[in-house]
C-alpha positions as CSV (number, residue, x, y, z in Angstrom):
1,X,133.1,108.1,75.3
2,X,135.9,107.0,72.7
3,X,135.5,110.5,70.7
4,X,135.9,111.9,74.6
5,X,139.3,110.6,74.8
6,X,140.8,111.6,71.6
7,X,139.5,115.0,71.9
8,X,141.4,114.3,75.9
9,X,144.1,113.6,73.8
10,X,144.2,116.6,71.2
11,X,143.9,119.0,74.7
12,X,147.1,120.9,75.5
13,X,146.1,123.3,78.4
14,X,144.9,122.0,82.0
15,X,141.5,124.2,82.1
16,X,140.1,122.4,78.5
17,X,141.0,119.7,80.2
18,X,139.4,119.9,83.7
19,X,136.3,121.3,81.3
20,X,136.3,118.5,79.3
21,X,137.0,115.9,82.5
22,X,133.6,117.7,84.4
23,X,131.5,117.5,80.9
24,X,132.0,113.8,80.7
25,X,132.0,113.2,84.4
26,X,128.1,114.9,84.2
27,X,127.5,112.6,81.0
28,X,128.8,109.7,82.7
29,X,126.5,110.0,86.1
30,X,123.4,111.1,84.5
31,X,122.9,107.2,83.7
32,X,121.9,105.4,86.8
33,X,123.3,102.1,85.5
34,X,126.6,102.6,83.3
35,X,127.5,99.5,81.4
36,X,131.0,98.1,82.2
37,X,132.4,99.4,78.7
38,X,130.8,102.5,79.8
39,X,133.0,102.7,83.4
40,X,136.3,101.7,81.5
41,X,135.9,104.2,79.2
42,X,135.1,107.3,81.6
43,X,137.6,105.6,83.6
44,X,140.6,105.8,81.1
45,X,139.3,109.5,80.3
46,X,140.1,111.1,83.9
47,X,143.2,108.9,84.4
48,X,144.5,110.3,81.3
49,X,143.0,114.1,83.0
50,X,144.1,113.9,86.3
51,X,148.3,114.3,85.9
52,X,147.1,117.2,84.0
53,X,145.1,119.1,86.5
54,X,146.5,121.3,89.5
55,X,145.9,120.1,93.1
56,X,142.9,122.9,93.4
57,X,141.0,121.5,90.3
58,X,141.7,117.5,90.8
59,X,140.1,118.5,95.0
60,X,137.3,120.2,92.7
61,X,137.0,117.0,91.0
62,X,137.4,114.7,93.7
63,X,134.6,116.4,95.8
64,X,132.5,115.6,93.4
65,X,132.8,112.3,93.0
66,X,134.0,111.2,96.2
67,X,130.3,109.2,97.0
68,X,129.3,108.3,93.8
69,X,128.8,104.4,93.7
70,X,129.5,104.0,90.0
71,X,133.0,105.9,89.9
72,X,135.6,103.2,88.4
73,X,137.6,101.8,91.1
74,X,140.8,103.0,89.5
75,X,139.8,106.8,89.5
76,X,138.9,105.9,93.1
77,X,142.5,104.8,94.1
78,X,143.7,107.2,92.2
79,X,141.5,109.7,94.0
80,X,142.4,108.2,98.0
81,X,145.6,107.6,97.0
82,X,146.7,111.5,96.0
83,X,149.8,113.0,97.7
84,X,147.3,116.0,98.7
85,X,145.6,115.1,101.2
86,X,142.7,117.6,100.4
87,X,142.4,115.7,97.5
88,X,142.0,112.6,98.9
89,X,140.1,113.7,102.0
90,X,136.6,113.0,101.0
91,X,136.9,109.8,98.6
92,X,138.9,108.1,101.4
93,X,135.7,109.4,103.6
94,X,133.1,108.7,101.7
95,X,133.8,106.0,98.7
96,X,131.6,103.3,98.6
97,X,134.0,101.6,95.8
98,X,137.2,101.4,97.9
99,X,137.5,98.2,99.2
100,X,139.8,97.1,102.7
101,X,142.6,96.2,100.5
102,X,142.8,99.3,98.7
103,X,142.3,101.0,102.3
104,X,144.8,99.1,103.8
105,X,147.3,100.3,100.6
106,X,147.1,103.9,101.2
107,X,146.6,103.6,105.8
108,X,150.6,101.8,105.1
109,X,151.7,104.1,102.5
110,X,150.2,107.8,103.2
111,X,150.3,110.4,105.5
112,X,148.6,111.2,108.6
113,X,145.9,113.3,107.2
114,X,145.1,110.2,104.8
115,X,145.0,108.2,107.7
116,X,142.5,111.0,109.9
117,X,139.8,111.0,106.3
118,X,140.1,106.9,106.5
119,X,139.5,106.7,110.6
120,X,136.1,109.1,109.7
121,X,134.3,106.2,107.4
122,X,131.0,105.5,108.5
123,X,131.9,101.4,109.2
124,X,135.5,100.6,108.9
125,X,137.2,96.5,109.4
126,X,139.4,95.0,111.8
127,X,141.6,94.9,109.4
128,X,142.2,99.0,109.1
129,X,141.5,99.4,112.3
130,X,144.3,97.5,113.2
131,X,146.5,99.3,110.9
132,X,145.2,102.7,111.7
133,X,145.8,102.1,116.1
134,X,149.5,101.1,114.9
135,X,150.5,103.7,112.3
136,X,148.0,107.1,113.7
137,X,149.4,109.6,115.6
138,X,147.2,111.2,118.5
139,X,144.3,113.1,116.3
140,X,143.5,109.9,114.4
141,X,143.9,107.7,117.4
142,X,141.1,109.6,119.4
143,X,139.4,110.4,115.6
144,X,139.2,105.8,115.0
145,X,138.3,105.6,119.1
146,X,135.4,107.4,118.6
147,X,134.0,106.1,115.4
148,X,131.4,103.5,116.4
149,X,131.3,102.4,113.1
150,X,135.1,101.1,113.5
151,X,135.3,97.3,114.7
152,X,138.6,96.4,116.7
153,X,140.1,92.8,117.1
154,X,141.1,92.6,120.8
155,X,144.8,92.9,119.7
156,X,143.9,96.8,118.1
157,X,142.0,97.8,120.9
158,X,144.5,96.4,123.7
159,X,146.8,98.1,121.2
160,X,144.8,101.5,121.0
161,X,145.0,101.6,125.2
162,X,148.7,101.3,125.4
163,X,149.2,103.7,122.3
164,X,146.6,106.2,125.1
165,X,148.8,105.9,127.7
166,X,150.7,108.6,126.1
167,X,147.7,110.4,125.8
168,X,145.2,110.4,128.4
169,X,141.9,111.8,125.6
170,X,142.3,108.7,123.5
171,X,140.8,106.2,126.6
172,X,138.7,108.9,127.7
173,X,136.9,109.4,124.0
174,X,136.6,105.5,123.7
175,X,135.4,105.0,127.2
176,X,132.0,106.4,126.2
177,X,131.6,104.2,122.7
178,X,128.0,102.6,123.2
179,X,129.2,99.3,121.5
180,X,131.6,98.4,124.2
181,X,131.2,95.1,125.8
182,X,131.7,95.0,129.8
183,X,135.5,93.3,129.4
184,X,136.5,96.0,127.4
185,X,134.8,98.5,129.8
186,X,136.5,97.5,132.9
187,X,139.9,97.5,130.9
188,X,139.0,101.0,129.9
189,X,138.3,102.0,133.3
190,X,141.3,100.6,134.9
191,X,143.2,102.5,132.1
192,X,141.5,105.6,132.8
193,X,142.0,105.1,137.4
194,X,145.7,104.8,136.6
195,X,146.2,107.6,134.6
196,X,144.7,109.5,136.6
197,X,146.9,108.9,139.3
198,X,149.8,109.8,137.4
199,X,148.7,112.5,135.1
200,X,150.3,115.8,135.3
201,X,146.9,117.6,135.3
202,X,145.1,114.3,136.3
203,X,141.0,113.9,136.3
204,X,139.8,112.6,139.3
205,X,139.4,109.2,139.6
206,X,136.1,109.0,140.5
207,X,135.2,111.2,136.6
208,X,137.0,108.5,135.2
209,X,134.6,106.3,136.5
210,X,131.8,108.0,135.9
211,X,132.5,107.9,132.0
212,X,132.6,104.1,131.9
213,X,130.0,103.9,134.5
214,X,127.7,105.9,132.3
215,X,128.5,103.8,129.5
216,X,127.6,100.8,130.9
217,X,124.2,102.5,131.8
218,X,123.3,103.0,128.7
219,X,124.1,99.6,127.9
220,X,121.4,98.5,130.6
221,X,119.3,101.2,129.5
222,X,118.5,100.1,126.4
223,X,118.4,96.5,127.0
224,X,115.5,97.4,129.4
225,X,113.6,99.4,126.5
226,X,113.8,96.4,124.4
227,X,112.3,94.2,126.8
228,X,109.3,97.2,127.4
229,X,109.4,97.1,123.7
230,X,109.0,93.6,123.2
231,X,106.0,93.5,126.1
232,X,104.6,96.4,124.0
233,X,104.9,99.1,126.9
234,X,106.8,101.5,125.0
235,X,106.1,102.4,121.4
236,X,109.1,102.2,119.2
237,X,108.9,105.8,117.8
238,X,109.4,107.5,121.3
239,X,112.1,104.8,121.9
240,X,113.7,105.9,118.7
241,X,113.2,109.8,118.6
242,X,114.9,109.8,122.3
243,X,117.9,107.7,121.1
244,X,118.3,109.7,118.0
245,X,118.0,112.8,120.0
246,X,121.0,111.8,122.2
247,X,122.9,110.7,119.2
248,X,123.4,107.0,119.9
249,X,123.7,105.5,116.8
250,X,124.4,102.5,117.9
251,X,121.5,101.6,120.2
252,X,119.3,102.7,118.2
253,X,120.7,100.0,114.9
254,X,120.1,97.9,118.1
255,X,116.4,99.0,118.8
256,X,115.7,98.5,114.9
257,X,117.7,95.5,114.4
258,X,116.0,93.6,117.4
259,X,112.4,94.9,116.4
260,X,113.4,93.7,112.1
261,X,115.0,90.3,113.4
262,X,118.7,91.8,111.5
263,X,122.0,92.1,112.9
264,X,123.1,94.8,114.8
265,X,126.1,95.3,112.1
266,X,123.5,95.6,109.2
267,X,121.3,98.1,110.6
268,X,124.0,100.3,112.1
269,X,125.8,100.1,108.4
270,X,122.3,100.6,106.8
271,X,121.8,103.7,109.3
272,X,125.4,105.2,108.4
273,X,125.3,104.7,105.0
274,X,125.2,107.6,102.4
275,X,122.2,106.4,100.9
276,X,119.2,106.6,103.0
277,X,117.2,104.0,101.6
278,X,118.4,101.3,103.2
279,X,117.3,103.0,106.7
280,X,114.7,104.1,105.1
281,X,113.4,100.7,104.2
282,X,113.8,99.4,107.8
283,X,111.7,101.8,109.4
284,X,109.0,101.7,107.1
285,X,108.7,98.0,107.5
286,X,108.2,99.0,111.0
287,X,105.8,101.6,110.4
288,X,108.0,104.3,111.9
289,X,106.0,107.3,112.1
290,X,107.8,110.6,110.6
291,X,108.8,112.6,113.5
292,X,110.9,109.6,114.4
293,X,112.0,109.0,110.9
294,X,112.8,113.1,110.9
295,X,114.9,112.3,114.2
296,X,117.0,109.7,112.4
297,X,117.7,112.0,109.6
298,X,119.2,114.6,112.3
299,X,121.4,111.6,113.6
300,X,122.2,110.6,110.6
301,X,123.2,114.2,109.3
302,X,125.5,114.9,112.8
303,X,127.0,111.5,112.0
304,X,128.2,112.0,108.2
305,X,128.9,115.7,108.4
306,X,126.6,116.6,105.6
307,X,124.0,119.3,105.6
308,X,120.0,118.3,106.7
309,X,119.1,120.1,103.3
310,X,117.5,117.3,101.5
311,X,115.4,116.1,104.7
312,X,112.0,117.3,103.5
313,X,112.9,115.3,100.0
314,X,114.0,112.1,102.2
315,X,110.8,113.0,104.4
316,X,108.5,112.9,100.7
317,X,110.2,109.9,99.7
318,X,109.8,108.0,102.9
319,X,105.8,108.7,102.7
320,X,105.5,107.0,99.1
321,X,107.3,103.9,100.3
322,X,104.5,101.1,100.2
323,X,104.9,99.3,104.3
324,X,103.4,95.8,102.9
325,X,106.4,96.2,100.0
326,X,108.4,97.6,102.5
327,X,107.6,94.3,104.9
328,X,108.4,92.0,101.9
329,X,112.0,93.5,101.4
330,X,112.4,93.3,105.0
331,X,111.5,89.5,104.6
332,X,113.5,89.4,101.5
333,X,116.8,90.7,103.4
334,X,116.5,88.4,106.2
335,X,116.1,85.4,104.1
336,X,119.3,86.7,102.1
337,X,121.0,86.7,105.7
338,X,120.4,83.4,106.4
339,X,121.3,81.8,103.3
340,X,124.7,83.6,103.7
């Protein structure tokens, strides 16, 4: 790494360097468990690259690394935090190093396409949320409504309704969030009955209705297949193939997170993570056969936007986990839950 950077430093031209940047990036993630002088030095090597590099090769870059768990947190910020936004775009999506505060850095300080990458993260905080309802025009108002992995404090969502009262789609696309509780229902439904009495092109009332009343269904839907699930009338896989089929992610981190004894929260963030193995884990310990394990993977693809390419490897993988090992992680996690 150290003879990396003074051959960095010896480079003139901004194709040696991106060459030289890529060769050590592939050096650098080939080793599962880099030491920490191993991260500062890779990290010093593309801070001292990137300035160097046009906005076409540091996206090339970027892309690249954007999911990778072990990228230094500076390269990362560095990364979310470029004036391009296509440079940005899929760290501020994807990165599992960026923490809230550096989030919260870049919602206050960047533009609205950084803010539209940042309402897309699989789970997002109160804390952005809040920050993304007050500084996000339209686009990332209805993109943050309809994220299920976004939590709102009451003050960001009665926030996020007045802000759609300008813009009739952003209630409407956050009326039909499976996570809603019944007081933010009804306060969704009142917002939509008015609006449509003084729209210019206005929905009936009665549609608007119908969106939170189908919502709420849902709701009482699946609290009645977990009680035919804990009475043992319904077998989990069916109950999880038809929730994965309609794409509700969040009943169905419900559905497992009742039947492991976890909290919603965890399973839906082990279910939208990048890395599989944490949903992966869950199921097994459940002995979720693999056409319902297959239906996940579909969910799970739609969700994150990336191609179901690797399912048959995910598929392989799931088949060698051990259940009984599988069982004691389980055991292992909910103990770790506790404690904390």
């Amino acid at each position: 790494m150290l003879h990396s950077l003074f051959k960095l430093a010896a480079e003139t031209s901004s194709d040696a360097r991106r060459r030289l940047l890529h060769a050590v990036t592939d050096l650098f993630f080939y080793d599962p468990e880099p030491t920490g002088m191993s991260k500062h030095h890779y990290g010093e090597i593309a801070l001292r690259a990137l300035p160097h590099l046009d906005a076409e090769a540091r996206q090339g870059y970027a892309d690249e690394v954007a999911a990778e768990p072990n990228l230094p947190r500076s390269v990362a910020n560095a990364l979310a935090g470029d004036p391009e936004s296509e440079v940005a775009r899929l760290v501020l999506r994807l990165s599992p190093v960026l923490t809230d505060r550096d989030l919260a850095a870049i919602a206050l300080n960047q533009s609205q396409d950084h803010l539209a990458a940042i309402a897309e993260r699989v789970r997002l905080s109160e804390s952005i949320t809040d920050i993304l309802v007050e500084r996000g025009d339209n686009g990332v108002l209805k993109t943050v409504g309809a994220n299920e992995g976004a939590e709102f404090s009451e003050e960001g969502f009665d926030r996020l309704l007045e802000r759609g009262r300008d813009e009739p789609a952003i209630p409407r696309t956050v009326a039909i969030r499976s996570d809603l509780t019944d007081g933010r229902a009804e306060r969704v439904m009142r917002l939509l009955v008015e609006l449509g009495e003084d729209d210019l092109e206005p929905r009936p009332q009665s549609e608007a209705v119908d969106i939170v009343r189908q919502a709420r269904q849902q709701r009482l839907e699946v609290s009645l297949l977990l009680k035919d699930l804990k009475a043992k009338e319904r077998a989990i896989d069916d109950v999880l193939i038809m929730l994965a089929n309609e794409d509700r992610a969040y009943h169905l981190a419900q559905v497992i997170a009742r039947s492991s004894d976890i909290g919603v929260e965890q399973a839906l963030r082990a279910l939208l993570r990048r890395d599989v193995s944490g949903i992966a884990l869950a199921c097994r310990a459940l002995d979720v056969g693999f056409p319902a394990f297959a239906a996940i993977l579909g969910l799970r693809s739609r969700r994150l936007m990336f191609a179901n390419k690797d399912h048959e490897e995910d598929l392989r993988r799931y088949a060698q986990i051990d259940q009984t090992a599988a069982e004691r992680g389980m055991r292992f996690i909910r103990m770790k839950a506790k404690v904390a």
